[in-house]
C-alpha positions in Angstrom: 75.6 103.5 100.7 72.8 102.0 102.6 71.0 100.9 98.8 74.2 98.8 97.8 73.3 95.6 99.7 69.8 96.0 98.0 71.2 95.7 94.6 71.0 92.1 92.4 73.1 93.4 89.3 71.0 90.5 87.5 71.7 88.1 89.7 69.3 85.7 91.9 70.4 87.1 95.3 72.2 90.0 96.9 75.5 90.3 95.6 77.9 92.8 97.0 81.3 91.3 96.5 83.9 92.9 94.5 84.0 92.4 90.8 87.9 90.7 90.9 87.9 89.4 94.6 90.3 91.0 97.0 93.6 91.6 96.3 96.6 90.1 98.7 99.4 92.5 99.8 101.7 89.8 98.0 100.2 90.4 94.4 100.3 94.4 94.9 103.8 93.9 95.9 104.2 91.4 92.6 102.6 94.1 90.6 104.9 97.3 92.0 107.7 95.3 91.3 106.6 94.5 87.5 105.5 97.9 87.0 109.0 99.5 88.3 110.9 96.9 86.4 108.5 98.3 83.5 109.1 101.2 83.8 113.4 101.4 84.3 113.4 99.4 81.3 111.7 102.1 79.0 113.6 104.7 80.7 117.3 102.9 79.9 115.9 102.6 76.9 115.3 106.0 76.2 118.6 107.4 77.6 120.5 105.0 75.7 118.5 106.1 72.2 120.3 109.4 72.9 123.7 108.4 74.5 125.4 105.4 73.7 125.5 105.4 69.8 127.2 108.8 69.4 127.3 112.2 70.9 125.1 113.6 68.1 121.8 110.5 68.0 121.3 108.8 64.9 117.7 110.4 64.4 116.6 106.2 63.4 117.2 105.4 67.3 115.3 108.6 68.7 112.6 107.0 66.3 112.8 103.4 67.6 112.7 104.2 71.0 109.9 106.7 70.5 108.1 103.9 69.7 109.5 101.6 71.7 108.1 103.6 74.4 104.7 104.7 73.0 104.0 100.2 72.5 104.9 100.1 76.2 103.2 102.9 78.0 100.4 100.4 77.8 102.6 98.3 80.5 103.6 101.0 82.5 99.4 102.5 82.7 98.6 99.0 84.3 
C-alpha cells in the first residue's frame, strides 16, 4: 500500500481519492431502503403469480412474473 500515493492514474498530480467520493450513512440507509422495498416487491409478486388467481396457476402468470422478476433482478443486484 505504500506505492498508492505514488500513482497519477493520468492525471497531473497525486490523486488518491476514491473514484465516487465517500458515501454518507444517510444515502446507504436511502439505498437499503430502495433495495428492500425492491426486493418485497418482486417477492409479492412472485407469491401472488402462484396464489391469488386460482389454486391451480394459470401457467401465463408463472410466465409473467418469471419475467417480471428476471427484468428486475437487475434492481435488486444494485
Amino acid at each position: 500500500m505504500e506505492d498508492f500515493s505514488t500513482r497519477t492514474y493520468g492525471t497531473s498530480g497525486l490523486d488518491n481519492r476514491p473514484l465516487f467520493g465517500e458515501t454518507s450513512a444517510k444515502d446507504r440507509i436511502i439505498n437499503l431502503v430502495v433495495g428492500s422495498l425492491t426486493s418485497l416487491l418482486i417477492l409479492v409478486t412472485l407469491i401472488s403469480a402462484f396464489v391469488f388467481p386460482q389454486v391451480p396457476p394459470k401457467p401465463l402468470n408463472i410466465f409473467f412474473a418469471v419475467c417480471i422478476s428476471l427484468s428486475s433482478i437487475t434492481a435488486c443486484i444494485l
